[in-house]
TIVO-2410 file (N, C-alpha, C; in nm, 3 decimals):
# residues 73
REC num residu      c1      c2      c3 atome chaine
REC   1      X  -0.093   6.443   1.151     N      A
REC   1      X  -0.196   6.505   1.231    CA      A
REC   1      X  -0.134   6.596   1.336     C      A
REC   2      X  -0.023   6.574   1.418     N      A
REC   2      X   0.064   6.619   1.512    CA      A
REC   2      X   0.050   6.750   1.438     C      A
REC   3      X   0.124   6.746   1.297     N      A
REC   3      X   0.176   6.892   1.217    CA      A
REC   3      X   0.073   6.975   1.188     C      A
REC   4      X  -0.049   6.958   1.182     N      A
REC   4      X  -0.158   7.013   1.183    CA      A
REC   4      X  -0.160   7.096   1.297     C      A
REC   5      X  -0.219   7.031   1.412     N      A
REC   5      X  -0.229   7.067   1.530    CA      A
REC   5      X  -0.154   7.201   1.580     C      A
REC   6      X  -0.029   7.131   1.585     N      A
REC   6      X   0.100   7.209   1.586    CA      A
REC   6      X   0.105   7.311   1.488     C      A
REC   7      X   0.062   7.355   1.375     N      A
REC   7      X   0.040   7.478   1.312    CA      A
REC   7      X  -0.071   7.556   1.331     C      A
REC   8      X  -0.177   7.451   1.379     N      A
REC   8      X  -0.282   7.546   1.447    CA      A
REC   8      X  -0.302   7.591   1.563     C      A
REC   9      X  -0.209   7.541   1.620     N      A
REC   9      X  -0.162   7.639   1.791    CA      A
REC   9      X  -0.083   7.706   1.745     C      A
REC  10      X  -0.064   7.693   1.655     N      A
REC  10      X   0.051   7.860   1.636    CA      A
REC  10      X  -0.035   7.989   1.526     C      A
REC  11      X  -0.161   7.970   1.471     N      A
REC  11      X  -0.259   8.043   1.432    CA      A
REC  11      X  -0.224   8.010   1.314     C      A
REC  12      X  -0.164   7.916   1.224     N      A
REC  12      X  -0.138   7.893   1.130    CA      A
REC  12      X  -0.282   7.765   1.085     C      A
REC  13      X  -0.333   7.826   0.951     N      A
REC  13      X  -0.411   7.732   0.902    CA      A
REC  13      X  -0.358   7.625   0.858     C      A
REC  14      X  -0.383   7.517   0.833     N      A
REC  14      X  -0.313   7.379   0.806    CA      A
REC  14      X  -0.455   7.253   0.739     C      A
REC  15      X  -0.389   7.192   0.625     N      A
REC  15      X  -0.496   7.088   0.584    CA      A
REC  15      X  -0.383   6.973   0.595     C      A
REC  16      X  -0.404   6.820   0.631     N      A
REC  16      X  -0.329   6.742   0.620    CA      A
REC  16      X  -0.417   6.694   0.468     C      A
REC  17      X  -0.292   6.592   0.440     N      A
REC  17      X  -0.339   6.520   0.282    CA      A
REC  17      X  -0.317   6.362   0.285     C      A
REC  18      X  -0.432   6.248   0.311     N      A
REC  18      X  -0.394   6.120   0.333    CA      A
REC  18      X  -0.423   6.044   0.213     C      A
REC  19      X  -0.427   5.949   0.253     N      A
REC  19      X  -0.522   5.877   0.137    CA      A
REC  19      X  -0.624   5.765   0.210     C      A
REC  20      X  -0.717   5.730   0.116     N      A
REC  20      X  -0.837   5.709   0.176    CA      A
REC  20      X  -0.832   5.568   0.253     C      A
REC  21      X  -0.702   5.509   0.252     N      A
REC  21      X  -0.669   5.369   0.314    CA      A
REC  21      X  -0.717   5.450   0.518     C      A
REC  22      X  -0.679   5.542   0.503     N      A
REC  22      X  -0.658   5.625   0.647    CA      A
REC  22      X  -0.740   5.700   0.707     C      A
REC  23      X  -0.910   5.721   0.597     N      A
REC  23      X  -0.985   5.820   0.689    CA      A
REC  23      X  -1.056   5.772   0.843     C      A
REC  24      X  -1.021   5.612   0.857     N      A
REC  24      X  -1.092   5.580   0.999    CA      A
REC  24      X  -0.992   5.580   1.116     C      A
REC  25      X  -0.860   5.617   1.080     N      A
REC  25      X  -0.733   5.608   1.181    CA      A
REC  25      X  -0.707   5.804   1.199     C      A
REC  26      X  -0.741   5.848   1.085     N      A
REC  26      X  -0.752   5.977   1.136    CA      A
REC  26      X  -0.833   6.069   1.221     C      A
REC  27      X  -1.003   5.996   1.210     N      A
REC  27      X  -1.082   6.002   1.243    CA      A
REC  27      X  -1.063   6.007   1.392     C      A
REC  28      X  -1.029   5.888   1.434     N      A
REC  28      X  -0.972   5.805   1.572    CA      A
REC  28      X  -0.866   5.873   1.615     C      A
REC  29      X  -0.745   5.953   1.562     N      A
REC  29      X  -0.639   6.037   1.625    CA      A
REC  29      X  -0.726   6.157   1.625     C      A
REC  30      X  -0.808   6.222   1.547     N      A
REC  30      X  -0.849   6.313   1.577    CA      A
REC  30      X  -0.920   6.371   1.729     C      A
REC  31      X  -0.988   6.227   1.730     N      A
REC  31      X  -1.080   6.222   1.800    CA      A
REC  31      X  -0.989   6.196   1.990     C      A
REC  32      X  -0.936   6.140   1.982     N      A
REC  32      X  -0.835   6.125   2.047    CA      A
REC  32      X  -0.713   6.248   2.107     C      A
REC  33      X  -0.683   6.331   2.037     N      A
REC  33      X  -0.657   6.490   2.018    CA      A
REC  33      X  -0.764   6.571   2.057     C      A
REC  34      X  -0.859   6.544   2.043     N      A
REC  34      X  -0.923   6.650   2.048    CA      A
REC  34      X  -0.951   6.734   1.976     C      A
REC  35      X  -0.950   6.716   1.889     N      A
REC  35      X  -0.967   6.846   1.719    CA      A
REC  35      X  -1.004   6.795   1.621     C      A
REC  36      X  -1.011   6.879   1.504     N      A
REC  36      X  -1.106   6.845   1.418    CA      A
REC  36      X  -1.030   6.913   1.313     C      A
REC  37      X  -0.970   6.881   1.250     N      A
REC  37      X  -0.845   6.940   1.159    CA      A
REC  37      X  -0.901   6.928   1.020     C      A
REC  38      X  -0.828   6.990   0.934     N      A
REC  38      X  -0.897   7.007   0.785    CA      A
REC  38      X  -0.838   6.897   0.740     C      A
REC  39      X  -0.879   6.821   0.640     N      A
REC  39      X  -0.810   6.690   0.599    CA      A
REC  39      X  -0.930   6.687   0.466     C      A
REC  40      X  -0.816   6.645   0.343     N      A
REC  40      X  -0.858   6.577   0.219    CA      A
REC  40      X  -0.770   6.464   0.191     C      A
REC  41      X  -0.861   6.403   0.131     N      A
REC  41      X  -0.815   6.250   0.156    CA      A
REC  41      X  -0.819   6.200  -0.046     C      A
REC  42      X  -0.705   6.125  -0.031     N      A
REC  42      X  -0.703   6.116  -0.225    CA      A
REC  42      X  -0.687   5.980  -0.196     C      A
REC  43      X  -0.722   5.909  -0.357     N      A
REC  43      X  -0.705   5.756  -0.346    CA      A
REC  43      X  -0.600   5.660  -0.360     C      A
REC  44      X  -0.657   5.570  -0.297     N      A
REC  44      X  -0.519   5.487  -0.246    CA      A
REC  44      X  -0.515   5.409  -0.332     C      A
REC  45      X  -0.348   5.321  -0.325     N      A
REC  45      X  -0.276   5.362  -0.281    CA      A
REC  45      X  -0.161   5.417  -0.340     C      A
REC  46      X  -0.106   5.530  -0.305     N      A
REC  46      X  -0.020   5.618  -0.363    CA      A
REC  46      X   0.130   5.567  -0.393     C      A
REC  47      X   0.203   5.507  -0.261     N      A
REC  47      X   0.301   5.497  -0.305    CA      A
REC  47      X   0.423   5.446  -0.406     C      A
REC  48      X   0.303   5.369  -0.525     N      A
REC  48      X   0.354   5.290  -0.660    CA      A
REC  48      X   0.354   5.352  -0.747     C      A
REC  49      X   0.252   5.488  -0.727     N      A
REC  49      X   0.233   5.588  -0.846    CA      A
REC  49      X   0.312   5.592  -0.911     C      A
REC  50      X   0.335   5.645  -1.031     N      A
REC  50      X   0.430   5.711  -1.129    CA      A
REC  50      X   0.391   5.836  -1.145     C      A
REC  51      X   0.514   5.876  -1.159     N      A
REC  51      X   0.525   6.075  -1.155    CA      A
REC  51      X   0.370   6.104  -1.212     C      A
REC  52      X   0.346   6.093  -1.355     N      A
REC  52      X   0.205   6.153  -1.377    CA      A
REC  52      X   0.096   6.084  -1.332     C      A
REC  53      X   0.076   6.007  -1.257     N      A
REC  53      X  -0.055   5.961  -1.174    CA      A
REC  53      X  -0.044   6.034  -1.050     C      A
REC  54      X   0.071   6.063  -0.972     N      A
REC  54      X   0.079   6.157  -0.923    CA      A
REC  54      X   0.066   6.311  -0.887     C      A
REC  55      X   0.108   6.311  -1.021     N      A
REC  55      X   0.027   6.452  -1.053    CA      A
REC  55      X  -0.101   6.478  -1.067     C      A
REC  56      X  -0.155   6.369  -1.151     N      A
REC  56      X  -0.300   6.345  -1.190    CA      A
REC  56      X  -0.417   6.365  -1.019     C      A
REC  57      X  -0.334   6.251  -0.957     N      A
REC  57      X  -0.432   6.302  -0.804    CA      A
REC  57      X  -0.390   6.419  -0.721     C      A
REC  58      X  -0.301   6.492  -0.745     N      A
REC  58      X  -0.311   6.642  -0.718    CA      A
REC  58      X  -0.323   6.757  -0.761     C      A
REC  59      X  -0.297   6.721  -0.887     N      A
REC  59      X  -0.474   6.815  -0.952    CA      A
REC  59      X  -0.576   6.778  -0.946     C      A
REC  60      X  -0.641   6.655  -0.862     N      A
REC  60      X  -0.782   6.654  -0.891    CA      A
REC  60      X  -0.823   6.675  -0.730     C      A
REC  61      X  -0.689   6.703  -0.707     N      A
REC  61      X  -0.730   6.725  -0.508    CA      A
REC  61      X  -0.676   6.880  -0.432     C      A
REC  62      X  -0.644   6.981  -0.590     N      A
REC  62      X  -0.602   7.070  -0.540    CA      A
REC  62      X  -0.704   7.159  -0.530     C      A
REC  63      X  -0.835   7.141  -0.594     N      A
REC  63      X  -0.933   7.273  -0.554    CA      A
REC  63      X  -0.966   7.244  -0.402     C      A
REC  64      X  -0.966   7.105  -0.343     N      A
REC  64      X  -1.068   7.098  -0.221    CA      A
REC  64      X  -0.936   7.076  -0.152     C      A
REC  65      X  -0.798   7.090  -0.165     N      A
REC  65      X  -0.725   7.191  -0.028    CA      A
REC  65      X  -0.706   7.288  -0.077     C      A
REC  66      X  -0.754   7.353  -0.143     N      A
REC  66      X  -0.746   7.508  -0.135    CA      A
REC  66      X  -0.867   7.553  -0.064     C      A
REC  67      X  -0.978   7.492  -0.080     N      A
REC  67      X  -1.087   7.516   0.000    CA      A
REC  67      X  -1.097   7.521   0.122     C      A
REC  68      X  -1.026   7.382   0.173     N      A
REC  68      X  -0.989   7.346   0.335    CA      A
REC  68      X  -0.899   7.482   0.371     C      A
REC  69      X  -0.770   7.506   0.346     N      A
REC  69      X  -0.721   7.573   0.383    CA      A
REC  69      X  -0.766   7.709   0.341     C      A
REC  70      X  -0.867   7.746   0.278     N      A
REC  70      X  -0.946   7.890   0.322    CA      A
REC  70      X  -1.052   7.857   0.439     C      A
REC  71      X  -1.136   7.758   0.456     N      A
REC  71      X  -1.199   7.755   0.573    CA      A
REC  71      X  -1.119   7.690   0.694     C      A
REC  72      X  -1.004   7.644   0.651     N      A
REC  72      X  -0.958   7.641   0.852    CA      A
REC  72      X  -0.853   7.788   0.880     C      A
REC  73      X  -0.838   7.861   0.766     N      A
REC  73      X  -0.787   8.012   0.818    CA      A
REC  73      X  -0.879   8.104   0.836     C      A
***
């Protein structure tokens, strides 16, 4: 969330990418920050994946950050 922020004080558009274990802690730093940052959220949990399940949830999460990051630029 920091890296977000931090690219958007610098006029740089930015989407963070979590997974959905995290949309009420982001919510809460957001809120906490003060901002309202672009964020897509894929399902949890990721880090057991294998290479093509991996892939699999970022192709199915790459149209809606491409979206985010045309509406937060």
């Amino acid at each position: 969330m920091h890296d977000i922020v931090d690219l958007e004080g610098r006029g740089k558009p930015g989407v963070f990418i979590a997974s959905t274990e995290f949309v009420e802690a982001a919510a809460v730093q957001a809120a906490a920050l003060g901002v309202e940052p672009a964020a897509v959220f894929v399902p949890h949990p990721i880090q057991d994946r294998t290479d093509d399940e991996m892939r699999a949830i970022a192709d199915a999460a790459v149209e809606e950050v491409l979206a985010a990051i045309s509406r937060a630029g």
